[in-house]
C-alpha positions in Angstrom: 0.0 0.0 0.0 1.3 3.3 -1.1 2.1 5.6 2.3 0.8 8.7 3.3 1.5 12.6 3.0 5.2 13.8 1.8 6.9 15.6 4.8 10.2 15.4 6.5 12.1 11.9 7.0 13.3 11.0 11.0 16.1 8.8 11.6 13.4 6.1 12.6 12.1 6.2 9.1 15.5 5.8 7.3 16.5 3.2 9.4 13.2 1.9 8.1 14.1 2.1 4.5 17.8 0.6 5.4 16.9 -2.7 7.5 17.5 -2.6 10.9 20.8 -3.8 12.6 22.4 -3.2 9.2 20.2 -5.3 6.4 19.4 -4.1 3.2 15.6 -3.9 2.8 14.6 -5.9 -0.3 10.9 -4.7 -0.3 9.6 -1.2 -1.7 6.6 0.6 -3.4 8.4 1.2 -6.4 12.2 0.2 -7.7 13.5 2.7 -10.1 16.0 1.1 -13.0 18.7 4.2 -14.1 20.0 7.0 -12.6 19.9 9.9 -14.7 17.6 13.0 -14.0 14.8 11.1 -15.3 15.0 8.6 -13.3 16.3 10.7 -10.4 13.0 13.0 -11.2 10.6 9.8 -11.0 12.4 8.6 -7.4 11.9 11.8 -5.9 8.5 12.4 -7.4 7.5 9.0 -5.8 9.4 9.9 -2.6 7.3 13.1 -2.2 4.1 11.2 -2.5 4.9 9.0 0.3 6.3 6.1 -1.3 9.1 3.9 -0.6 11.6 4.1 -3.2 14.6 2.1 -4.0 16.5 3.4 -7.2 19.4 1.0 -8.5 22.2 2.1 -11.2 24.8 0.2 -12.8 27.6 2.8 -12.2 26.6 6.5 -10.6 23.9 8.6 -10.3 24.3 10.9 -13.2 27.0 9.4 -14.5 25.9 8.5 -18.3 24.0 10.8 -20.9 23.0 13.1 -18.3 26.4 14.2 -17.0 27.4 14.0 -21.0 24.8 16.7 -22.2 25.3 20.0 -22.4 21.9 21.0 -19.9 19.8 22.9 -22.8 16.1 23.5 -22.2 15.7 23.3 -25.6 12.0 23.2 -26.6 12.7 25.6 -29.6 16.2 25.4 -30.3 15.9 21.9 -31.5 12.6 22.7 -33.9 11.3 19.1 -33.3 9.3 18.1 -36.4 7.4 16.2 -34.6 4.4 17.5 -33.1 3.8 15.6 -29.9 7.7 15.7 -29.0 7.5 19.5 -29.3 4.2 19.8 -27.1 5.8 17.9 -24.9 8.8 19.5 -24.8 7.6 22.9 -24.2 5.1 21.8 -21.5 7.9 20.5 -19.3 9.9 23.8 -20.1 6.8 25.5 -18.6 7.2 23.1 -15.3 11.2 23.7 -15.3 11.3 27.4 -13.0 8.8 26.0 -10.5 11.3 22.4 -10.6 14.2 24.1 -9.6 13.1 26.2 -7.6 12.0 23.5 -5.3 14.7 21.0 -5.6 17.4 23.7 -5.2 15.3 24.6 -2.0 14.7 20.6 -0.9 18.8 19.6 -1.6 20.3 23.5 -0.5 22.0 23.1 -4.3 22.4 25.4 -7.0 22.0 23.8 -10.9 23.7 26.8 -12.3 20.1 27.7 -14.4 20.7 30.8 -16.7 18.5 32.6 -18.5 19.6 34.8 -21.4 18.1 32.1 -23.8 19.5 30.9 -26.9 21.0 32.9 -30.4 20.7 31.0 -34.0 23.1 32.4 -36.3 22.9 32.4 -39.8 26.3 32.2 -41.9 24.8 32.6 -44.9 21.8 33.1 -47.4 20.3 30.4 -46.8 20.8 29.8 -43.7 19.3 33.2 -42.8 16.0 32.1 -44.9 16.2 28.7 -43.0 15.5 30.5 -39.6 12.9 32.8 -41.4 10.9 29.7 -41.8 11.6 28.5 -38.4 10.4 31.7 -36.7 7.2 32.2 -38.5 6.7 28.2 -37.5 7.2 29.0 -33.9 5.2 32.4 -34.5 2.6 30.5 -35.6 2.4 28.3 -32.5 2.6 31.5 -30.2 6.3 30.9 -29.1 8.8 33.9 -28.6 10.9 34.4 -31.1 13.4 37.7 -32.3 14.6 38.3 -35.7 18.0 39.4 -35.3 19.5 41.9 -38.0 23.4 41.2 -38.1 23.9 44.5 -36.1 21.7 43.6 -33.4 23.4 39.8 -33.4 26.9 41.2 -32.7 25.9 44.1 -30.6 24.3 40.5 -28.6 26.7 38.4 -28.5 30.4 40.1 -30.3 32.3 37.4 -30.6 30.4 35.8 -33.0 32.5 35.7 -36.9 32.2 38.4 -38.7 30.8 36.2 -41.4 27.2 36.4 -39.9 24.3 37.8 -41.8 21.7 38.0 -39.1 19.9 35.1 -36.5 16.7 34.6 -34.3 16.6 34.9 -30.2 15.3 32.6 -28.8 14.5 34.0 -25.2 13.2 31.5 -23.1 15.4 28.9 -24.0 17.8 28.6 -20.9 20.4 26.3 -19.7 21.5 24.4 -16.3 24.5 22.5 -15.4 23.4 18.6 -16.1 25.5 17.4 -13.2 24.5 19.5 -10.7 21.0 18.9 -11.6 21.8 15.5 -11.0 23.3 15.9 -7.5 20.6 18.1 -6.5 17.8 15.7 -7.4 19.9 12.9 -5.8 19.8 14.9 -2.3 16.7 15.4 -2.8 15.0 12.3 -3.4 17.1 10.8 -0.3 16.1 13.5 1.7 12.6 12.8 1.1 13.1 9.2 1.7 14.1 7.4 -1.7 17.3 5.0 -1.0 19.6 5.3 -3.6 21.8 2.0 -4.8 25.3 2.6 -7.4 27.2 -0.5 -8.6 23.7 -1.9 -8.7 23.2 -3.5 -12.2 19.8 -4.9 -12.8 20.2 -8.1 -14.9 16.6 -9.2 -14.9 12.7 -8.0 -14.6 10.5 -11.0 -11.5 7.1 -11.6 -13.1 4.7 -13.8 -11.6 1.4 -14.4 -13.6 2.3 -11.9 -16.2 2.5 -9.2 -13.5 6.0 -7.6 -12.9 6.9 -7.6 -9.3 10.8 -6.6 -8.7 14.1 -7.2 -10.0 17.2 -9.4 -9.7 20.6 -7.5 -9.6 23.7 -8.8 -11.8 25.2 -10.1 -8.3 21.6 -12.2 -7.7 20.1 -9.6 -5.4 16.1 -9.9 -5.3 14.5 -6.5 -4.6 10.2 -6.2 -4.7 8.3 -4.1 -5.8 4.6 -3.2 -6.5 5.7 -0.9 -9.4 9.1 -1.1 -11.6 10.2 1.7 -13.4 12.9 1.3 -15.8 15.0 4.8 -16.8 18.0 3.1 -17.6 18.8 5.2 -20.5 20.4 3.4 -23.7 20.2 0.0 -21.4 16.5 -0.3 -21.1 15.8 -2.1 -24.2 17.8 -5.3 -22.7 15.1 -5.4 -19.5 11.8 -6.9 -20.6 9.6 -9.4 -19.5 8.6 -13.4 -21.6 5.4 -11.9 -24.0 6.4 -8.5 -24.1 8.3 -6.6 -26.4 10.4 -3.7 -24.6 10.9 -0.3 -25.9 13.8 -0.5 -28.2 16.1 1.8 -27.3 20.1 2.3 -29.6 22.8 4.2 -28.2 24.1 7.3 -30.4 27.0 8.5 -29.2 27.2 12.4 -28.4 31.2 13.8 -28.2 32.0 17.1 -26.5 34.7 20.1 -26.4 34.9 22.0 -23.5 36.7 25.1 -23.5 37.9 28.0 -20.4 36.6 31.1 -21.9 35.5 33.3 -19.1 33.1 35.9 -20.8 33.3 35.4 -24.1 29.5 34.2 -24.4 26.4 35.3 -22.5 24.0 33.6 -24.4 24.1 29.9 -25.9 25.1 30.2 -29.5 24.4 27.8 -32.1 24.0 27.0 -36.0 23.4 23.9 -38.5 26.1 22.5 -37.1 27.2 23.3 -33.5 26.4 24.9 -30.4 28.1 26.5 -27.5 26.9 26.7 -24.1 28.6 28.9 -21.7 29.0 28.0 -18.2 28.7 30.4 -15.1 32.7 29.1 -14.0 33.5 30.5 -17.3 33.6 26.9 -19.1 32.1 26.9 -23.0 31.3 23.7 -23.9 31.3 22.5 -27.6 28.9 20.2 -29.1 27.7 17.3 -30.3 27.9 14.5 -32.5 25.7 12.6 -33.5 27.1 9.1 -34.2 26.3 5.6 -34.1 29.1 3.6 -32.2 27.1 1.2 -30.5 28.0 1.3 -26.8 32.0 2.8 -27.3 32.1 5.8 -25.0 35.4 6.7 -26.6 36.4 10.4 -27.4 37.5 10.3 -31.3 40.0 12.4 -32.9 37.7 13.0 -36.2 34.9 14.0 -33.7 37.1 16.2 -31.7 38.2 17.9 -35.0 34.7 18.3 -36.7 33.6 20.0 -33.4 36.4 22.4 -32.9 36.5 23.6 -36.5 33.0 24.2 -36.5 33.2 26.2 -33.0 35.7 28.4 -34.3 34.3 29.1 -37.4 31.2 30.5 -35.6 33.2 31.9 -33.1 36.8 32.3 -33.9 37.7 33.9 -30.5 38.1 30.7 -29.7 41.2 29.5 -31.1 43.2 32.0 -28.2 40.8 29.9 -25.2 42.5 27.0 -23.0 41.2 24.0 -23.5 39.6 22.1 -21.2 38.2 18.7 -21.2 36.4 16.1 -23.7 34.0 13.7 -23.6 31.5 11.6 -25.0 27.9 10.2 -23.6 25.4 7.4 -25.0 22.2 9.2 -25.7 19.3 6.3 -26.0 17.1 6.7 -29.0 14.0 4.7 -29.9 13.3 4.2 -33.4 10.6 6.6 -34.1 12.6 9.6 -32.2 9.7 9.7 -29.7 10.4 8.7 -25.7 9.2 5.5 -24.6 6.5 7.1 -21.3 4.0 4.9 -19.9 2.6 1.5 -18.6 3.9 -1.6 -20.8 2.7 -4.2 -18.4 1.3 -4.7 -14.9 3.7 -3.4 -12.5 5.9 -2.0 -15.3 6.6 1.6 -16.6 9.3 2.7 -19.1 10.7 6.0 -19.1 13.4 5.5 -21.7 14.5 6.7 -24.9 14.6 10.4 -24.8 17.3 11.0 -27.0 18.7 14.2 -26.8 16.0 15.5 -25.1 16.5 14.3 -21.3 17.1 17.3 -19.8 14.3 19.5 -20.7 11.6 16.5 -20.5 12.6 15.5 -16.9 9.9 17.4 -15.0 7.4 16.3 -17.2 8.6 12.5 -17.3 8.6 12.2 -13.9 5.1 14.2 -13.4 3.8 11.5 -15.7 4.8 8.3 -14.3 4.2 9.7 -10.8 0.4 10.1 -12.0 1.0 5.8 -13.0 2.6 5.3 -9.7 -0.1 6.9 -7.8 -3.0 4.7 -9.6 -3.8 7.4 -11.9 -3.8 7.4 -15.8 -2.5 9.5 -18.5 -4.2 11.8 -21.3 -4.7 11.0 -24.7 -1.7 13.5 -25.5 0.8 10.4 -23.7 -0.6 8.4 -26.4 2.6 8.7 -29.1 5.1 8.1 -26.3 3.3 5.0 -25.3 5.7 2.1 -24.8 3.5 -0.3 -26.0 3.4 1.2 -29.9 6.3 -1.4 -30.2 4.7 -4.0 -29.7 
């Protein structure tokens, strides 16, 4: 039975969730497979609500495509061609200043959200004509959008190549840091009550009767559940049950360049074929492929070098700034481009395949499976993310 009203957690009720004397409690409301923000967002959500929540990750919390992205809210930036991912998309932006607010408040940790929004730059005639199109699109759907005259894009953002012919702004479109996002939902999930397991690789999905009722880690741990969620990113497609067809979900490979460039940018900059996202420590970050490698994590040189040509092309100031770091994440893709969001079987939800999108749909993802977890049901606008179109 699912507990009563969120408040604050005593030592008698984490010693609860622990097993006395020392034992690790193998029975919970709902286990949580992955985690990323998403499902960092669904523990806590489930926490809030009073329910006892045991999430299990392979490696560490945040520690895959989330602490690889680059922490863009981007609803508009990415102009999603598909409706319902763009809909979605800009719904959980709506949710995103309310989110933060409280889990900065609940974990007394900052995510580093900015909000100057985001700058398209056009390089040349076509590209200028491209964004045209984009901002009467977005115009058309009552989003904010600003033509930018070449003028007004430099007297924005001056470091941008003298090359440029004009761009949009995109104002609302604002940026955290992914990691401390992911922290700050960690502390705060615990602190509401959810117990968090690393090095905890889920090899296998218990069903009994057709209903899912826990897992079974890699090292033969058994924990219960009345629910199973399963977030585990590129991974999820491997955990399914016999008769049921999981989400599919491929890895595509994202590389990044990270620069020290301390007031160069205010605003994230982008065009066809970059971006670059400024960071409050002065950071800039660089990115990001797109690449199918399978699971191969590896930073490559022909990544590295299509990234930092195209970064200083757009903004050549770049080739005087220290570099910093590299890396590359596994973002997990289903085959349609749409998330995988909803009930597959009893006792199972799947919150996978979110692509490149993560970040900004995290409020909204975990909002959703909450209403599952809490014995409600979801709108006919869930209906394209529905795991079950796989089938």
């Amino acid at each position: 039975m699912i507990g009563g009203a969120t408040g604050g957690v005593n030592n008698t009720r984490r010693l609860s969730r622990c097993g006395r004397l020392g034992a690790m409690r193998s029975a919970f409301d709902v286990v949580v497979v992955g985690g990323g923000v998403i499902g960092l967002g669904i523990a806590r959500e489930g926490a809030r609500a009073g329910m006892s929540v045991c999430l299990l990750e392979r490696g560490e919390t945040g520690g895959e495509a989330t602490g690889a992205s680059a922490g863009m809210l981007a609803a508009q930036l990415e102009a999603h061609e598909a409706a319902p991912l763009r809909s979605l998309a800009l719904r959980s932006r709506e949710l995103y200043p309310d989110f933060v607010r409280q889990v900065e408040a609940e974990a007394d940790l900052s995510v580093d959200l900015r909000r100057e929004g985001a700058v398209v730059v056009a390089l040349d005639e076509a590209g200028r004509n491209e964004l045209g199109r984009q901002a009467q699109d977005q115009h058309r759907l009552g989003l904010e959008v600003e033509t930018l005259s070449r003028e007004e894009l430099l007297r924005l953002e001056p470091a941008v190549c003298r090359g440029a012919i004009g761009g949009i702004r995109l104002p609302h479109e604002h940026t955290l840091d992914p990691r401390l996002l992911a922290a700050a939902l960690r502390r705060a999930a615990e602190r509401a009550g959810a117990e968090i397991r690393t090095g905890a690789e889920v090899a296998e999905l218990l069903a009994e009767d057709g209903v899912v009722r826990g897992v079974r880690t890699a090292d033969g741990h058994e924990v219960r559940a009345r629910e199973v969620v399963v977030a585990a990113g590129a991974w999820s497609g491997a955990l399914a049950v016999p008769g049921m067809t999981a989400p599919p979900s491929e890895p595509v490979r994202g590389q990044m360049l990270c620069f020290l460039a301390p007031g160069l940018l205010r605003h994230v900059v982008a065009s066809e074929d970059i971006y670059l996202v400024p960071r409050s420590d002065g950071r800039v970050l660089a990115g990001a492929t797109m690449e199918k490698a399978g699971f191969d994590r590896r930073v490559t040189g022909a990544g590295l070098a299509r990234l930092s040509a195209a970064a200083l092309r757009l903004v050549p100031a770049l080739a005087d700034a220290v570099f910093h770091s590299a890396w590359a994440g596994l973002r997990p893709a289903a085959p349609d481009g749409l998330p995988a969001i909803g009930r597959a079987a009893p006792g199972l939800v799947y919150a996978c395949g979110h692509l490149r999108n993560g970040i900004v749909l995290a409020p909204i993802t975990a909002v959703m499976v909450g209403r599952l977890l809490g014995g409600g049901s979801l709108d006919s606008a869930a209906a394209p993310f529905d795991p079950k179109r796989f089938a």
